[in-house]
C-alpha positions as a Python dict, from the first residue, in 0.01 Angstrom:
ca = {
    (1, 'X'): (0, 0, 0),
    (2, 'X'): (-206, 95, 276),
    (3, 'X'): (-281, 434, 167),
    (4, 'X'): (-421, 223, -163),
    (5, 'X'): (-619, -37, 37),
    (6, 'X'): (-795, 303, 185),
    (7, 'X'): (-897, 485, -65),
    (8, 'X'): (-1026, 154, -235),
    (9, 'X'): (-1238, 97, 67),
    (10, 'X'): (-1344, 435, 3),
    (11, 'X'): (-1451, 449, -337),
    (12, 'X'): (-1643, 94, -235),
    (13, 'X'): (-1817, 254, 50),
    (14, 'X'): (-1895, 547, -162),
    (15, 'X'): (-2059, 301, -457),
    (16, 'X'): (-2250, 98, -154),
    (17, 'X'): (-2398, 446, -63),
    (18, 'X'): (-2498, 497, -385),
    (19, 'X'): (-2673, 209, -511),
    (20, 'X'): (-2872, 259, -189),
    (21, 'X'): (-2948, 616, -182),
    (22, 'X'): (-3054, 534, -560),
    (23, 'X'): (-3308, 219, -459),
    (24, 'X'): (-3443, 431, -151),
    (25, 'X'): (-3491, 741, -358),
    (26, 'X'): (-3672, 529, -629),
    (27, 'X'): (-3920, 391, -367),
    (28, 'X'): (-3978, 688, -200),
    (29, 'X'): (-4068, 854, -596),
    (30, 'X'): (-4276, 548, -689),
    (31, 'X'): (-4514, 611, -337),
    (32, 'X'): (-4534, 1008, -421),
    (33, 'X'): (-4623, 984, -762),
    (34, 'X'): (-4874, 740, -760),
    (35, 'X'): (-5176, 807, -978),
    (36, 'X'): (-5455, 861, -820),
    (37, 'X'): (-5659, 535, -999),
    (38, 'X'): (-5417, 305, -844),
    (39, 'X'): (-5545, 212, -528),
    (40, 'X'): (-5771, 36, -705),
    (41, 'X'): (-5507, -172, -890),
    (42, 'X'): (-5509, -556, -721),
    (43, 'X'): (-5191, -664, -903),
    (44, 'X'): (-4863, -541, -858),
    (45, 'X'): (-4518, -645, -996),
    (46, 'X'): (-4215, -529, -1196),
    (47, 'X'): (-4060, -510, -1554),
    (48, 'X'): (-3724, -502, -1719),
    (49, 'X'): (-3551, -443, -2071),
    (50, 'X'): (-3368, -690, -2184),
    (51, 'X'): (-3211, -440, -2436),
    (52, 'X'): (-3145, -118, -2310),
    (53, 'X'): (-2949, -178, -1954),
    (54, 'X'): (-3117, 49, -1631),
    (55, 'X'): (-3409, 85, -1821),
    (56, 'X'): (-3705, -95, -1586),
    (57, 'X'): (-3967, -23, -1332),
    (58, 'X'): (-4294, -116, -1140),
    (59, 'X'): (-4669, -253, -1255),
    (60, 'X'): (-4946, -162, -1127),
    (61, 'X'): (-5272, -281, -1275),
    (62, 'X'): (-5633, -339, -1188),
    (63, 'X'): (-5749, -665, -1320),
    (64, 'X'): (-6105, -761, -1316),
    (65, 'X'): (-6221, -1032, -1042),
    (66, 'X'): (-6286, -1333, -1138),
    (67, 'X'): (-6106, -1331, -1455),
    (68, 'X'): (-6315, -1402, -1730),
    (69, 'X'): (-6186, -1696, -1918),
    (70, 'X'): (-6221, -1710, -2307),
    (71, 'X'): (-6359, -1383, -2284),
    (72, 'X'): (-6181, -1058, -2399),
    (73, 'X'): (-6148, -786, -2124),
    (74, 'X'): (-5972, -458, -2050),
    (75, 'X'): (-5667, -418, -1816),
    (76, 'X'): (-5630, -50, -1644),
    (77, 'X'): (-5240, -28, -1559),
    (78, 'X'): (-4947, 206, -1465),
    (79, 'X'): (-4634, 107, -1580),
    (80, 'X'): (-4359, 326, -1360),
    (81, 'X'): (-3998, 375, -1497),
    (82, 'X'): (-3704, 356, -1230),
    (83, 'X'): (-3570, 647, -1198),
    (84, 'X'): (-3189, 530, -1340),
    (85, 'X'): (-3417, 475, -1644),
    (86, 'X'): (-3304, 642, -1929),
    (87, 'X'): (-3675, 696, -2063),
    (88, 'X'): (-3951, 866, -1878),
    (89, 'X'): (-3695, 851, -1585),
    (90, 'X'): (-3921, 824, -1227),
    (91, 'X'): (-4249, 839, -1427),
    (92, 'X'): (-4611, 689, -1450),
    (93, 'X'): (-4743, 547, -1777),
    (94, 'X'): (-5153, 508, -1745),
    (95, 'X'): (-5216, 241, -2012),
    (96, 'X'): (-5552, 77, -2075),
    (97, 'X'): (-5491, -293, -2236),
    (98, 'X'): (-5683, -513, -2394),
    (99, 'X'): (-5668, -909, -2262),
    (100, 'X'): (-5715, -1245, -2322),
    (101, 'X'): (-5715, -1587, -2075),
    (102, 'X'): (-5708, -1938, -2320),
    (103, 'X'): (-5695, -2203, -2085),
    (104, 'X'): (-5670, -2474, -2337),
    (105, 'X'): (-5375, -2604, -2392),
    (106, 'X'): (-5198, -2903, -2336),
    (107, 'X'): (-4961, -3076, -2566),
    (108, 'X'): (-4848, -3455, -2599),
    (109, 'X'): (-4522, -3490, -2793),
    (110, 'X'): (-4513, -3876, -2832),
    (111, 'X'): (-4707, -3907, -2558),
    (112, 'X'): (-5065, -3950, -2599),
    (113, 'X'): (-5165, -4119, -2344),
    (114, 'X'): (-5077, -3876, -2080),
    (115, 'X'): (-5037, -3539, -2213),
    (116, 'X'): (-4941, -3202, -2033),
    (117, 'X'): (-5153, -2980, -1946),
    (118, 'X'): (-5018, -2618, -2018),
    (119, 'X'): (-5035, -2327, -1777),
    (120, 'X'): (-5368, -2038, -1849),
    (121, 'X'): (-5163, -1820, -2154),
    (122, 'X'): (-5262, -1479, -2072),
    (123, 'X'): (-5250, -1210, -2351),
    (124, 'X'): (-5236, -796, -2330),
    (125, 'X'): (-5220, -600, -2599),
    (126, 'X'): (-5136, -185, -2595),
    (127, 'X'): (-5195, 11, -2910),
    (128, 'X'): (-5135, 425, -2857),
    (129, 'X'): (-5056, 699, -3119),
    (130, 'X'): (-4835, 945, -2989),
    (131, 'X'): (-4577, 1240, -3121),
    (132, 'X'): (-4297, 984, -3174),
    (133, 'X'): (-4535, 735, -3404),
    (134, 'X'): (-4792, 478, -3335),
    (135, 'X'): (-4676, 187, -3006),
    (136, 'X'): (-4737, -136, -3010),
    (137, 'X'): (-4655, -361, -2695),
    (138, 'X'): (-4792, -687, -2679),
    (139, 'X'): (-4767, -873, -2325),
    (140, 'X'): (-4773, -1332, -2356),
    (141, 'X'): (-4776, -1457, -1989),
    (142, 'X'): (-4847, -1788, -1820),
    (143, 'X'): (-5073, -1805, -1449),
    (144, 'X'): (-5087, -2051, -1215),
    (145, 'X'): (-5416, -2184, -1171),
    (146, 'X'): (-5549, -1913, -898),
    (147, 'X'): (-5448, -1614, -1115),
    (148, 'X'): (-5219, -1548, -796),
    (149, 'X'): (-4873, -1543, -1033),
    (150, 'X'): (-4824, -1453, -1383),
    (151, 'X'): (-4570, -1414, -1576),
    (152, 'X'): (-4403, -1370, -1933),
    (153, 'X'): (-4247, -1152, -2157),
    (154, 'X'): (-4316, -836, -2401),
    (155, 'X'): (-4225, -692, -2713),
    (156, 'X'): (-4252, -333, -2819),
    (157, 'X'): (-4248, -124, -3118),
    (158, 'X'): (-4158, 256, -3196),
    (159, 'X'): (-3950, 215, -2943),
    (160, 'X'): (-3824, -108, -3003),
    (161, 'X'): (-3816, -293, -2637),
    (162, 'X'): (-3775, -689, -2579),
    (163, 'X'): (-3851, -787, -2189),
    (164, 'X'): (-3984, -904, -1874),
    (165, 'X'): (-4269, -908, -1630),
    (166, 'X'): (-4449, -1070, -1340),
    (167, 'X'): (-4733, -938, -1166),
    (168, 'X'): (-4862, -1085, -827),
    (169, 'X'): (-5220, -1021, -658),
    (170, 'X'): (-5210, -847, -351),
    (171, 'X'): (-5385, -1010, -71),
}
């Protein structure tokens, strides 16, 4: 029994070890790879699959200051893949998106007389044409009022991806 209750403790420690080898090695390969446009970028976050399990990363993007509201603008980004990723393991992706801020929206139900007033939806949209086919990924998020927080979800195409992000200004 106690020669069990060892080796159990072992293979635990030995998993522990792991997992944080694995998350320092990540951060120490997300700090040496860096693009060389990114110190520019004034938003940071992260991203995750909700379909394919390991597969997530990092965001780094440059966002224009103020945000134009109503207006169409571009995005410069670098999306980084973890390195237990299982696609473009420890890897920066430069994308250049196009976005949208629409403020308006507020909705009433039964209501009318006081409605809600909806969170800024923010749009991005990233259209490339590479060996594997054409890629779609469109990006919905909702802001809080300062632009400080957003977040939302994204869908992909050629690969086929369903997920997560939030991005937070740096200060």
């Amino acid at each position: 029994m106690k020669k069990l209750l060892r080796i159990t403790s072992y293979i635990a420690l030995a998993a522990v070890m792991i997992a944080f080898s694995v998350r320092v090695i990540n951060r120490i390969q997300f700090a040496a790879t860096k693009p060389d446009g990114s110190h520019k970028c004034n938003y940071s976050g992260t991203w995750v699959s909700n379909r394919a399990p390991l597969v997530a990363g990092r965001i780094v993007a440059e966002l224009p200051s103020p945000l134009p509201i109503g207006k169409p603008f571009t995005v410069k980004a670098y999306i980084y893949y973890n390195i237990t990723s299982i696609y473009r393991t420890g890897r920066f992706i430069p994308m250049q998106l196009e976005a949208f801020i629409d403020d308006t929206g507020t909705t009433s139900g039964a209501n009318s007389d006081r409605p809600v007033v909806l969170p800024p939806r923010i749009t991005f949209k990233f259209k490339s044409d590479g060996p594997g086919g054409a890629q779609t990924i469109d990006y919905v998020a909702a802001s809080d009022d300062q632009f400080i927080q957003i977040t939302g979800g994204y869908r992909s195409s050629s690969p086929y991806d369903i997920g997560t992000f939030s991005l937070e200004k740096k200060q």
